[in-house]
C-alpha angles and dihedrals in degrees: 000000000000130000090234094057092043086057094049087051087055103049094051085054086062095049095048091046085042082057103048102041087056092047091057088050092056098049097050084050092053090044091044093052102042083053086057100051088043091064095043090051111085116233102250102207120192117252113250124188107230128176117253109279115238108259108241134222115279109256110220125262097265116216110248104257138236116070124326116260106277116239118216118223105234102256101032111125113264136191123206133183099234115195116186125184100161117122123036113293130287087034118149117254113212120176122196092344095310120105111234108179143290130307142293077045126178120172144116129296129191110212130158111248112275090004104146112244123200117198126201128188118197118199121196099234100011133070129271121290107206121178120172114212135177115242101252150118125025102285140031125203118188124184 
């Protein structure tokens, strides 16, 4: 065998996998967009005269499931995700007194249930930004 003859084999190889290989394509796009006509295209069903269907009785209205909401005690500890964004950036968050970080903050805050907060933003050149909240819920968005 000579080398000539094993590269023309070769090369034939590629054509035939080149082929393939865009034939295959083809056909998935056919198929593809076929698919996608046939789910534009409304389902024309033929009208049939049917007698009335009998009404039925009425089922009762069925509780979601799952459990029911829970219902904090007042007083009972709470933690809720705050997330202020009142104030300029880069304004100091203070809750109850207590800094708690930079704004925009968002963060965790432990609070007893139906305990008053009250929220202050200090901004470095502006005047204060105070918003009073309830401790409830699972989240608290000041702006």
């Amino acid at each position: 065998m000579s080398p000539l003859w094993i590269d023309r084999v070769g090369r034939g190889a590629q054509l035939l996998g080149g082929a393939l290989v865009a034939t295959l394509g083809v056909r998935v796009m056919t198929l593809a967009i076929g698919e996608a006509q046939a789910r534009r295209l409304p389902v024309s069903q033929p009208v049939v005269a049917s007698p009335a269907p009998a009404l039925e009785p009425a089922l009762p209205v069925r509780a979601p499931l799952g459990p029911p909401p829970k219902t904090v005690p007042k007083g009972a500890p709470l933690r809720l995700m705050l997330s202020v964004l009142a104030g300029p950036e880069r304004s100091e968050v203070f809750v109850n007194g207590s800094p708690l970080g930079l704004t925009p903050y968002l963060g965790d805050l432990s609070c007893k249930q139906g305990e008053p907060l009250r929220i202050e933003v200090v901004p470095a050149h502006q005047g204060l930004i105070r918003r009073s909240a309830i401790c409830e819920g699972r989240t608290l968005f000041i702006r």
